[in-house]
N, CA, C and O atoms as a GROMACS GRO file, in nm:
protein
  536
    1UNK      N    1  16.603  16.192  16.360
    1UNK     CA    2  16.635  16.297  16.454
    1UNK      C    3  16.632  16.237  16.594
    1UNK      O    4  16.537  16.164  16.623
    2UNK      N    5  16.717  16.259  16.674
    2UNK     CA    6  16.734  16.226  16.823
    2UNK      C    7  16.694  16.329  16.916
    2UNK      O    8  16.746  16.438  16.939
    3UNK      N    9  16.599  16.276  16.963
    3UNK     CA   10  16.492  16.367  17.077
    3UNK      C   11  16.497  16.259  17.184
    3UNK      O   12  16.441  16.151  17.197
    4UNK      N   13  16.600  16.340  17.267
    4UNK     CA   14  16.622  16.281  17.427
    4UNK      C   15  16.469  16.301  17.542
    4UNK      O   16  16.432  16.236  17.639
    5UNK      N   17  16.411  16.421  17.473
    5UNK     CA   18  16.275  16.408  17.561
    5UNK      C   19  16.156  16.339  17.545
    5UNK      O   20  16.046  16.338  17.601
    6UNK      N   21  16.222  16.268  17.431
    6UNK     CA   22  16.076  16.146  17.410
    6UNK      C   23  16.124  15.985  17.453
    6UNK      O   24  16.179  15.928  17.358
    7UNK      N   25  16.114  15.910  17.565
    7UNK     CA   26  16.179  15.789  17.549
    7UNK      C   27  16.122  15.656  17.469
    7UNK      O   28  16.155  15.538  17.485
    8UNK      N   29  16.040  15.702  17.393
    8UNK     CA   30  16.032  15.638  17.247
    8UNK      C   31  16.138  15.591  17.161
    8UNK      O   32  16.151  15.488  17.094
    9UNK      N   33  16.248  15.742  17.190
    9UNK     CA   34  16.330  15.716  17.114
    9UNK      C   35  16.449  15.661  17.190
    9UNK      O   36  16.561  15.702  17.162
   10UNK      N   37  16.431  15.573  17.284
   10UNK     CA   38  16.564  15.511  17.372
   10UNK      C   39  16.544  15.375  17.264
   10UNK      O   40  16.440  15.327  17.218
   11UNK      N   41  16.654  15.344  17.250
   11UNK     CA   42  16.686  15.203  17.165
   11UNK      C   43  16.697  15.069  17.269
   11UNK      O   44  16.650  14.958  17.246
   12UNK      N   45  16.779  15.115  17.399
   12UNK     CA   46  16.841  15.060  17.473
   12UNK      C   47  16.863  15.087  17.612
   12UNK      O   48  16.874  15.208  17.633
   13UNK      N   49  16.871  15.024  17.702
   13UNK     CA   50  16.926  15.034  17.840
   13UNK      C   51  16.923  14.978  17.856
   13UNK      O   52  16.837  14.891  17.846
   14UNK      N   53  17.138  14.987  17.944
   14UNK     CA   54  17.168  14.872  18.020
   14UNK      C   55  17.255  14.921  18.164
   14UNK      O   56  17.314  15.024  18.196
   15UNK      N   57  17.235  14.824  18.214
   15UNK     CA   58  17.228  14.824  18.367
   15UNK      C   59  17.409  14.835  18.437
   15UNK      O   60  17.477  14.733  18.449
   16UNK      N   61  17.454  14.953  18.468
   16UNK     CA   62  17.569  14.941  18.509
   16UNK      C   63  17.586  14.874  18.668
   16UNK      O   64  17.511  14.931  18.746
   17UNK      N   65  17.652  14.787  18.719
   17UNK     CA   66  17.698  14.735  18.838
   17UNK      C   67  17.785  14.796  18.930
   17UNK      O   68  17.852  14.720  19.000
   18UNK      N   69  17.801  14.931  18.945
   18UNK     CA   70  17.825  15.011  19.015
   18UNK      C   71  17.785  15.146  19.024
   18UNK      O   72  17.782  15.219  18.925
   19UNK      N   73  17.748  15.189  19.158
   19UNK     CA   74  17.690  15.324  19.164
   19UNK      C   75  17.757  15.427  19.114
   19UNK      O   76  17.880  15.424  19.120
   20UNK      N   77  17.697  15.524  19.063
   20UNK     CA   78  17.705  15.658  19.023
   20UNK      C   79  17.787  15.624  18.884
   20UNK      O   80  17.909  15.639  18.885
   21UNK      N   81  17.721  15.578  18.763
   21UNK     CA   82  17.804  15.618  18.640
   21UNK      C   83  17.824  15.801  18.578
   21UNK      O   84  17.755  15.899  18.550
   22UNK      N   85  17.958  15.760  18.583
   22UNK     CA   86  18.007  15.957  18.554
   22UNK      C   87  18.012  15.906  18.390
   22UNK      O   88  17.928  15.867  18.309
   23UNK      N   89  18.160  15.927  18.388
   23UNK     CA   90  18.258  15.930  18.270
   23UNK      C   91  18.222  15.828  18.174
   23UNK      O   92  18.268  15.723  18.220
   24UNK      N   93  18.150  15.799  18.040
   24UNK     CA   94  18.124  15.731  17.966
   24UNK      C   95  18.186  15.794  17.778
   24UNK      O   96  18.157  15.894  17.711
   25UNK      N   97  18.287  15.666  17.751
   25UNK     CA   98  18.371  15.696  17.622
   25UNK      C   99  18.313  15.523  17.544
   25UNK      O  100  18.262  15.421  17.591
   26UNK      N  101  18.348  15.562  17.430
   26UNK     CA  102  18.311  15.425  17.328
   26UNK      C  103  18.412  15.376  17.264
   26UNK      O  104  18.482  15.444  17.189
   27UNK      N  105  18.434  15.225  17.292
   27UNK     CA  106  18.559  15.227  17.135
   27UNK      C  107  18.479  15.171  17.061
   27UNK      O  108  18.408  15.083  17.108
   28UNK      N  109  18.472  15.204  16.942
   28UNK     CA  110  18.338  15.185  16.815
   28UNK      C  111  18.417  15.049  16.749
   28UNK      O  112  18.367  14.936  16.748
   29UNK      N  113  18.529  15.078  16.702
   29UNK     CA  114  18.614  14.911  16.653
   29UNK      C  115  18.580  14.814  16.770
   29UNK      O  116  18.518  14.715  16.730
   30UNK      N  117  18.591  14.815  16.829
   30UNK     CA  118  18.606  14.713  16.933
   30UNK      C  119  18.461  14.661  17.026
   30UNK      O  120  18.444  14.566  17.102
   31UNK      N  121  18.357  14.790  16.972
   31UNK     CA  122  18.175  14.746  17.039
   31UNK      C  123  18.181  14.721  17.164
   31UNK      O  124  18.121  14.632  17.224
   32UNK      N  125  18.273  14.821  17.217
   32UNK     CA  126  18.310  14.858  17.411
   32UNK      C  127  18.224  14.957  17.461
   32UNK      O  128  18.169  15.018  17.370
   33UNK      N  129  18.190  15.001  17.590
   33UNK     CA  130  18.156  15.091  17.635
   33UNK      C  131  18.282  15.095  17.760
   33UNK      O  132  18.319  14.985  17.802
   34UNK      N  133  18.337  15.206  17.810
   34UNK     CA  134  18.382  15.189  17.909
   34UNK      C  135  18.337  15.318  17.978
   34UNK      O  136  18.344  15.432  17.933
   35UNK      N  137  18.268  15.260  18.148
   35UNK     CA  138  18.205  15.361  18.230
   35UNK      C  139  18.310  15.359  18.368
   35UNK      O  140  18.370  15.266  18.421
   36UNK      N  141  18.302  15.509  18.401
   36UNK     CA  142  18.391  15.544  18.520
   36UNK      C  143  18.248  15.542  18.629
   36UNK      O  144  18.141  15.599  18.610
   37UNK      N  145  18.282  15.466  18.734
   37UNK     CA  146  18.151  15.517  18.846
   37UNK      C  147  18.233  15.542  18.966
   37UNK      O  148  18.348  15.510  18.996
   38UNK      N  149  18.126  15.617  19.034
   38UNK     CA  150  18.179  15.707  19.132
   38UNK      C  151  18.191  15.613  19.262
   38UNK      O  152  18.258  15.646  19.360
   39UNK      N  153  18.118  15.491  19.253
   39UNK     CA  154  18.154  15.372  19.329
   39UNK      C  155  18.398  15.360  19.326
   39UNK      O  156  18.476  15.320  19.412
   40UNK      N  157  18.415  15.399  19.226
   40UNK     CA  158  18.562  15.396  19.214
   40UNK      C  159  18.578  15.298  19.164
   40UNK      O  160  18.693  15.254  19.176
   41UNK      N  161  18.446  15.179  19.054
   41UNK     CA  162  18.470  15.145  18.953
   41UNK      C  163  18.475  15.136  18.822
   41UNK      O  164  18.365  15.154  18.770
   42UNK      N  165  18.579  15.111  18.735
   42UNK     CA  166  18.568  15.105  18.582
   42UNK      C  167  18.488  14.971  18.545
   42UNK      O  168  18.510  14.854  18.575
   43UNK      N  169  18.410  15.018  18.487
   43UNK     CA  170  18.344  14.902  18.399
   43UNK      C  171  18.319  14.941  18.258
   43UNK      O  172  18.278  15.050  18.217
   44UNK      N  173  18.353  14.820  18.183
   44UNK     CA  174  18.350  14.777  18.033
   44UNK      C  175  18.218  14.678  18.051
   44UNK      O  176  18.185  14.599  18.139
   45UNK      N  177  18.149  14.726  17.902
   45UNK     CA  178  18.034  14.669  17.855
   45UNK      C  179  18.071  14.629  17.686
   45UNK      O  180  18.159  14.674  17.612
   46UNK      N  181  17.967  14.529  17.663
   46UNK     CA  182  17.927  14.535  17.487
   46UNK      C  183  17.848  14.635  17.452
   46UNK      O  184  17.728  14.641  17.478
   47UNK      N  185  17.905  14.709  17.398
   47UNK     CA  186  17.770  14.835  17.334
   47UNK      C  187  17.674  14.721  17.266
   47UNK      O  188  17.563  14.744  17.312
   48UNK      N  189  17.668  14.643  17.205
   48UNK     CA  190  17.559  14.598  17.161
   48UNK      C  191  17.435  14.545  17.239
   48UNK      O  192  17.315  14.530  17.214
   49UNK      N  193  17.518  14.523  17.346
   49UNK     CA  194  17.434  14.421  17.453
   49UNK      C  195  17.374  14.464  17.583
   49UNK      O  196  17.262  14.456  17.632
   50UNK      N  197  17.509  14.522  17.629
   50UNK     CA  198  17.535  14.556  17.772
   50UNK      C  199  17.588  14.472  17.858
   50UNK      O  200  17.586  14.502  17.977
   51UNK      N  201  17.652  14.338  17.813
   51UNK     CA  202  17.692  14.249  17.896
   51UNK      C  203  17.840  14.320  17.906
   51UNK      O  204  17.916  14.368  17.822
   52UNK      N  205  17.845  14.295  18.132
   52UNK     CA  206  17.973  14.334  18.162
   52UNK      C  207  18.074  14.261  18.132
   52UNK      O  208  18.071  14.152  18.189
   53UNK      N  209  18.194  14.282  18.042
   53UNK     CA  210  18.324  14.243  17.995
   53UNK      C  211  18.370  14.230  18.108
   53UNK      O  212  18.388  14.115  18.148
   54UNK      N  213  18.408  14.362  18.211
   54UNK     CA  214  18.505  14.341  18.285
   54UNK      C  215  18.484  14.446  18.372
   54UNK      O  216  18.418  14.538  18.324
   55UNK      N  217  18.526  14.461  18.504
   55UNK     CA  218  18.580  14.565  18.611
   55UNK      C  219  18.691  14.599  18.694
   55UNK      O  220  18.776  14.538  18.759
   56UNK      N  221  18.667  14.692  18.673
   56UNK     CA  222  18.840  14.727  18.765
   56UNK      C  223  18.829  14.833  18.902
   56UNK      O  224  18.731  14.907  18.911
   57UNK      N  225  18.922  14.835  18.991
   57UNK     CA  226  18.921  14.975  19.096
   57UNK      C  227  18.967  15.065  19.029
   57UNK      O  228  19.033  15.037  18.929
   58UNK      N  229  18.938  15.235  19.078
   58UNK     CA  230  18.987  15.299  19.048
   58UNK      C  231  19.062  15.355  19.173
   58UNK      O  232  19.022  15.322  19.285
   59UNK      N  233  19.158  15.430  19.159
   59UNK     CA  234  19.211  15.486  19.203
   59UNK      C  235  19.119  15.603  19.336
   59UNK      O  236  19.161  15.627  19.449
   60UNK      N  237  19.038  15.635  19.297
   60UNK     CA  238  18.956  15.749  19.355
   60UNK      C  239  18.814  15.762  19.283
   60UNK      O  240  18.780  15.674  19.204
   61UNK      N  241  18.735  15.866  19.307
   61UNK     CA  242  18.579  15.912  19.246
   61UNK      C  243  18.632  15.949  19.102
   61UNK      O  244  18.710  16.044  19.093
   62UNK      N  245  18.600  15.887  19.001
   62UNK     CA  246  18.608  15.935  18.883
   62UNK      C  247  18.570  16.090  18.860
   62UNK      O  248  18.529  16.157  18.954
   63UNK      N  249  18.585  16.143  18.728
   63UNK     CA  250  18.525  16.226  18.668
   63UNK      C  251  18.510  16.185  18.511
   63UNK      O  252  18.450  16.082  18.480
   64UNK      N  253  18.584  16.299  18.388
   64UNK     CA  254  18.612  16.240  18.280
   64UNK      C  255  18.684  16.139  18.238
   64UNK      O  256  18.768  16.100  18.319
   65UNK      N  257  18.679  16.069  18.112
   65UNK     CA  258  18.746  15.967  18.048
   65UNK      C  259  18.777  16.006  17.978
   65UNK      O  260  18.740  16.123  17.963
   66UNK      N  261  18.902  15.924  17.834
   66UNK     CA  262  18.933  15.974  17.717
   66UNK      C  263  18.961  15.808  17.695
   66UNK      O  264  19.008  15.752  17.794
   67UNK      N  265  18.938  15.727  17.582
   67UNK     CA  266  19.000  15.673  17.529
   67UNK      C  267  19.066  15.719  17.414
   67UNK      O  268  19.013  15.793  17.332
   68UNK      N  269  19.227  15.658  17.406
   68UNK     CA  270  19.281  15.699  17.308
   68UNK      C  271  19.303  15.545  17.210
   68UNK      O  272  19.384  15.454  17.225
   69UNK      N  273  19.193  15.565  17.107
   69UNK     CA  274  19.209  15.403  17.055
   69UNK      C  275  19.322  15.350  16.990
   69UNK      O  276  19.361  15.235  17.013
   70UNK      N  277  19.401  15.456  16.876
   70UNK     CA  278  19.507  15.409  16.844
   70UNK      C  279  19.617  15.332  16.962
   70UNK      O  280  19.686  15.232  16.947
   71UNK      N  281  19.604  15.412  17.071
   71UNK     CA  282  19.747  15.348  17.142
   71UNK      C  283  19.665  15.263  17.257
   71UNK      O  284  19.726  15.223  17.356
   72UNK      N  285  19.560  15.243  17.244
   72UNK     CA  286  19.461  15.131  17.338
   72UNK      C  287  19.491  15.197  17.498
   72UNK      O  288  19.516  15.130  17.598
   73UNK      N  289  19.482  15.319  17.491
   73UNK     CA  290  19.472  15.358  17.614
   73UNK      C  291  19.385  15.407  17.667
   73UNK      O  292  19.334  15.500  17.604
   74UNK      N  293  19.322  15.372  17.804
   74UNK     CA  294  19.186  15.502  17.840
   74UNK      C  295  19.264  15.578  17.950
   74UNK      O  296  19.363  15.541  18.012
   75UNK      N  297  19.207  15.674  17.957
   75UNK     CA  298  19.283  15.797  18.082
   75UNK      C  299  19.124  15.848  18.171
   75UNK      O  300  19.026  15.904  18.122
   76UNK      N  301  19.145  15.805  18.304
   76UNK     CA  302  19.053  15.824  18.389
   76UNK      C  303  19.084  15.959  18.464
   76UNK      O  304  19.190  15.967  18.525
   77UNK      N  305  19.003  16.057  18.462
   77UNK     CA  306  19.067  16.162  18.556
   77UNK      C  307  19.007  16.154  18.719
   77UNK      O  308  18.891  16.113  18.730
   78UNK      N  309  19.062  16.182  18.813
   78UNK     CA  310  19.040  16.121  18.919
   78UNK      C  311  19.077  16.295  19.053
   78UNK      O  312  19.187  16.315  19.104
   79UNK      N  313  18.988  16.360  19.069
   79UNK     CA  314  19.032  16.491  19.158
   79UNK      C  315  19.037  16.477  19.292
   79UNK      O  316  19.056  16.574  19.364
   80UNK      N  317  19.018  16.348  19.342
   80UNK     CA  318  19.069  16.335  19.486
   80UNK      C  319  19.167  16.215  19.489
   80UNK      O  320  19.108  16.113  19.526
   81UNK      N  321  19.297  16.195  19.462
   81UNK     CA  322  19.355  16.290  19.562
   81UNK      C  323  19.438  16.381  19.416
   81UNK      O  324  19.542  16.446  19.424
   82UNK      N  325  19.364  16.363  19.307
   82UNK     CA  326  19.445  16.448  19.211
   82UNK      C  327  19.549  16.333  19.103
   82UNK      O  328  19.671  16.319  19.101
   83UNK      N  329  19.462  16.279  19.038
   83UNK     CA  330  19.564  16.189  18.943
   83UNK      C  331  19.488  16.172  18.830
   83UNK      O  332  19.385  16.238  18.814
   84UNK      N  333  19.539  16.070  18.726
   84UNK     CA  334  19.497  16.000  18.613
   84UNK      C  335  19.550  15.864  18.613
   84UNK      O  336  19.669  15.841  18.596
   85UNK      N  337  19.472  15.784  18.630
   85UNK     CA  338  19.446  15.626  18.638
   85UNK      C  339  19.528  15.609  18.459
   85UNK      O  340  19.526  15.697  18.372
   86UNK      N  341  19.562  15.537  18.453
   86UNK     CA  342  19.563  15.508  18.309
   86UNK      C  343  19.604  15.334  18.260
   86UNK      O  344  19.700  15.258  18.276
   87UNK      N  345  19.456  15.326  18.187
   87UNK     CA  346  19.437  15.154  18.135
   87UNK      C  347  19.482  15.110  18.020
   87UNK      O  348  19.510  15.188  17.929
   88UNK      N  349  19.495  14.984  18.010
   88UNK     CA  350  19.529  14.921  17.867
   88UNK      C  351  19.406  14.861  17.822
   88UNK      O  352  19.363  14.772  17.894
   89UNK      N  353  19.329  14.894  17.702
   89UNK     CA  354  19.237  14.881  17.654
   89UNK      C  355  19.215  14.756  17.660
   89UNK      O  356  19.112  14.724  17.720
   90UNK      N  357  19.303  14.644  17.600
   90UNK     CA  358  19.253  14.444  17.597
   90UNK      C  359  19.246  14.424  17.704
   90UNK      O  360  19.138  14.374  17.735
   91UNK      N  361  19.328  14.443  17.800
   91UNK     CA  362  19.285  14.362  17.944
   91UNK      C  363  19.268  14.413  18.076
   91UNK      O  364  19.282  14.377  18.193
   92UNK      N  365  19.215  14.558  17.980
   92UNK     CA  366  19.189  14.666  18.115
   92UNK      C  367  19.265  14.647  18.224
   92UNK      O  368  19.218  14.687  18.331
   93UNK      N  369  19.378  14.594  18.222
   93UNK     CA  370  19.502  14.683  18.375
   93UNK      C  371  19.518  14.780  18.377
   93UNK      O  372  19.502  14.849  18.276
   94UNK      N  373  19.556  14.828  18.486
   94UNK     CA  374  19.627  14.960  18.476
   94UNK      C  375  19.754  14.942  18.480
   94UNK      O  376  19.830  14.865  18.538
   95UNK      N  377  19.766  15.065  18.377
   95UNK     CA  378  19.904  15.068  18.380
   95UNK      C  379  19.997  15.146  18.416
   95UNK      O  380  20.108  15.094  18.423
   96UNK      N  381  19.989  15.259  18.441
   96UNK     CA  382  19.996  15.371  18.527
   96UNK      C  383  19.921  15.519  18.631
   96UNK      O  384  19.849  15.612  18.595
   97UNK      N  385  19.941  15.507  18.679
   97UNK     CA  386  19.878  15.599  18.753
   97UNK      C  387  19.960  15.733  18.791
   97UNK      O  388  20.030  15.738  18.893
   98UNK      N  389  19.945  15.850  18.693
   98UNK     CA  390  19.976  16.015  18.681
   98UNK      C  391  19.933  16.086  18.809
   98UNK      O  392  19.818  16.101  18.852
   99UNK      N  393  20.050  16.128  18.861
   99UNK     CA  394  19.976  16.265  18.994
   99UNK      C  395  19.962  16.329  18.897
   99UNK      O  396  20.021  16.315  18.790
  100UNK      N  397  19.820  16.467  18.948
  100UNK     CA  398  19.844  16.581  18.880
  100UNK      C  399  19.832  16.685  19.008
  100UNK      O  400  19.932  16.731  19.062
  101UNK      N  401  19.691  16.721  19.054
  101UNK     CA  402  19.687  16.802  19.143
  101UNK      C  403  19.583  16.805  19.212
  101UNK      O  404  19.477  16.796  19.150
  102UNK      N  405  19.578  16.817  19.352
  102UNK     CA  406  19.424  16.779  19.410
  102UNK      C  407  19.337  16.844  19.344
  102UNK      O  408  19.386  16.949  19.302
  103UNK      N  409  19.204  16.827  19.308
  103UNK     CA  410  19.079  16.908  19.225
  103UNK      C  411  19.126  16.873  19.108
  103UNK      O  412  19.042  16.904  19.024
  104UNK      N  413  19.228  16.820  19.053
  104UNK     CA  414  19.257  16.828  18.873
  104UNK      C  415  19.110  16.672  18.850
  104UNK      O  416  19.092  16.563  18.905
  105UNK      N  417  19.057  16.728  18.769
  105UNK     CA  418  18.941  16.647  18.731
  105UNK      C  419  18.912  16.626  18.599
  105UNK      O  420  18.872  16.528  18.536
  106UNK      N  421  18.950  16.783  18.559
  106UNK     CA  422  18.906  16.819  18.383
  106UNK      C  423  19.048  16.799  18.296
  106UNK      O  424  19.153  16.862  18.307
  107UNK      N  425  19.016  16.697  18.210
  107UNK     CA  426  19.130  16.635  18.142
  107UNK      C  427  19.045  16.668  17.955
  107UNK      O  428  18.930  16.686  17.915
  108UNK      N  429  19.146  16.664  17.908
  108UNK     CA  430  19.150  16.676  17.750
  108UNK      C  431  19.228  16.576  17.634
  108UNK      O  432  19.351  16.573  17.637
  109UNK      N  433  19.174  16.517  17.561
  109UNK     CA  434  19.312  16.396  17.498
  109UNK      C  435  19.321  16.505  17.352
  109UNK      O  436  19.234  16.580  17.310
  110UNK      N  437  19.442  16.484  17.305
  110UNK     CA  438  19.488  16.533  17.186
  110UNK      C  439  19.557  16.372  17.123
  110UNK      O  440  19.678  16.348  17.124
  111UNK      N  441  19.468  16.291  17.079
  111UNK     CA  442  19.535  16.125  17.022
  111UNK      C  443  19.588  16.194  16.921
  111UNK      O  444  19.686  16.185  16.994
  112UNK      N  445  19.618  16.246  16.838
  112UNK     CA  446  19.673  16.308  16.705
  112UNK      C  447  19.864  16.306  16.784
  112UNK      O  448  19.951  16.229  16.745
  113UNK      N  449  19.878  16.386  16.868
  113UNK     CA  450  19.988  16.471  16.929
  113UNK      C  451  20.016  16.325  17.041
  113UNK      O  452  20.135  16.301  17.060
  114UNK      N  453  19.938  16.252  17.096
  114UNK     CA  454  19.928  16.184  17.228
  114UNK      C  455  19.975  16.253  17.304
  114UNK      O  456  20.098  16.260  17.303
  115UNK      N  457  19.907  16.325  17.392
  115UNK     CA  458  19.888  16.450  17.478
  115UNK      C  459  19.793  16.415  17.531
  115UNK      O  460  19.705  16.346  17.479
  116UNK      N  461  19.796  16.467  17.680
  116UNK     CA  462  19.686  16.408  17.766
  116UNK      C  463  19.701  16.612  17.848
  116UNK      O  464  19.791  16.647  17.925
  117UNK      N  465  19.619  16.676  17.812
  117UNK     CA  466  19.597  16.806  17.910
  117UNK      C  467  19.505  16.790  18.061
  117UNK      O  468  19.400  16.729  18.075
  118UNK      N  469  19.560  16.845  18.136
  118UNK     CA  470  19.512  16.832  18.266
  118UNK      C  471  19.473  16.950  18.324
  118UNK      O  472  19.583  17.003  18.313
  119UNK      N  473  19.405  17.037  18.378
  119UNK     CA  474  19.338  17.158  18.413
  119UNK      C  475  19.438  17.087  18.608
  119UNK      O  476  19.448  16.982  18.672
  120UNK      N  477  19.482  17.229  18.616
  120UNK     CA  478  19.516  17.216  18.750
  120UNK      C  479  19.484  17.338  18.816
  120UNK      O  480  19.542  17.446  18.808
  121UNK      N  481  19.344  17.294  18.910
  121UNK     CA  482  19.283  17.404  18.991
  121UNK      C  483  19.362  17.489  19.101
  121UNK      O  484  19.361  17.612  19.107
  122UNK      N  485  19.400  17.440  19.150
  122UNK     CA  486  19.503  17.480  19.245
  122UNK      C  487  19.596  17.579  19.268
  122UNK      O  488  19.595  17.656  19.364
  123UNK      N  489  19.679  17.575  19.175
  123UNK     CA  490  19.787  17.668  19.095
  123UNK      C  491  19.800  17.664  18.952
  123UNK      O  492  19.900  17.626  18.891
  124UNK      N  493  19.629  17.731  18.873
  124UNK     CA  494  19.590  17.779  18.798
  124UNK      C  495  19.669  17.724  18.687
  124UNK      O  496  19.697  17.828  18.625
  125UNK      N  497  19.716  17.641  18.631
  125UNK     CA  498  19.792  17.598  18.537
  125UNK      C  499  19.708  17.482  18.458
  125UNK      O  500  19.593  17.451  18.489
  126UNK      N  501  19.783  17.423  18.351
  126UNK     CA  502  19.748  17.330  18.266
  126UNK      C  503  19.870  17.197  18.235
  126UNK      O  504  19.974  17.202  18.169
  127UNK      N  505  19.836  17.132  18.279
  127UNK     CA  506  19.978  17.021  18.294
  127UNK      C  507  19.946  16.947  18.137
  127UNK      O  508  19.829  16.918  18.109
  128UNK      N  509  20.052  16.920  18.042
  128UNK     CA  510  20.043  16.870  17.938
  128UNK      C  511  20.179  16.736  17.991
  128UNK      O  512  20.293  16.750  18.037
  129UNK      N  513  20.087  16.599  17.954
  129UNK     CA  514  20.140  16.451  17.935
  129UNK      C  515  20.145  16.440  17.805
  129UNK      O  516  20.068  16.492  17.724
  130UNK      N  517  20.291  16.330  17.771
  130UNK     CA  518  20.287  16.320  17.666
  130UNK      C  519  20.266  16.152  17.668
  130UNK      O  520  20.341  16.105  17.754
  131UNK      N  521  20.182  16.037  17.594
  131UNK     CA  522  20.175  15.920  17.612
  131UNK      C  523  20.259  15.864  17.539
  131UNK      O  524  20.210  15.837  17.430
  132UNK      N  525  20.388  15.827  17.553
  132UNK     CA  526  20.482  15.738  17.508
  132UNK      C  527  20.437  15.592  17.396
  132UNK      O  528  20.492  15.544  17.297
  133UNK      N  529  20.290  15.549  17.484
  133UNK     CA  530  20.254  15.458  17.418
  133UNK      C  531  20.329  15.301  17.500
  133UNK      O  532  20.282  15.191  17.472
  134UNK      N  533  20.432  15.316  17.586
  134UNK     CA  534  20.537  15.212  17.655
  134UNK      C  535  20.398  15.177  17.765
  134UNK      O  536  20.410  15.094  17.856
   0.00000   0.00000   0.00000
């Protein structure tokens, strides 16, 4: 049983290299961690270890992540100035970067459909991406 109020039961901690870790997703094949920090960097770890793989800029203050493992994509949601960063899982570039809407922060992945939903505060809507996978 996992009881977060006993730290008995912590297995592990490891040390991220940029301030404010938000957004934290896993690719379990691959024994990745990838963390969004509010520093406006992405960093990749070894889940086993914690040694940093790699870092990248972001675009803006993170919020949520999604990796989508089949198509090796992660999707960073980003509400100032309103976008989605979007990486290639092996060598963490980016590879595109999505406007959506200033405040859009809260993102949703549908990997089944490759659909990326976007909450757009602004003018109350929901922006649906479709990931090509290109």
């Amino acid at each position: 049983m996992l009881k977060a109020s006993d730290p008995t039961h912590i297995a592990a901690t490891y040390g991220v290299p940029a301030a404010g870790p938000h957004g934290l997703d896993l690719d379990v094949a691959q024994e990745r961690l990838f963390c969004a920090c509010d520093a406006q960097r992405l960093v990749c770890l070894e889940s086993h270890s914690g040694k940093v793989l790699a870092e990248r800029a972001l675009s803006g203050v993170p919020d949520v992540i999604f990796l989508h493992a089949r198509l090796g994509h992660l999707y960073v949601a980003i509400g100032e100035p309103g976008l989605i960063d979007v990486f290639e899982t092996t060598t963490l570039e980016r590879i595109e970067t999505v406007e959506t809407e200033r405040g859009a922060h809260t993102i949703a992945l549908d990997a089944d459909r490759d659909k990326v939903y976007a909450f757009l505060p602004q003018t109350h809507r929901a922006a649906v991406y479709v990931d090509t996978g290109a």
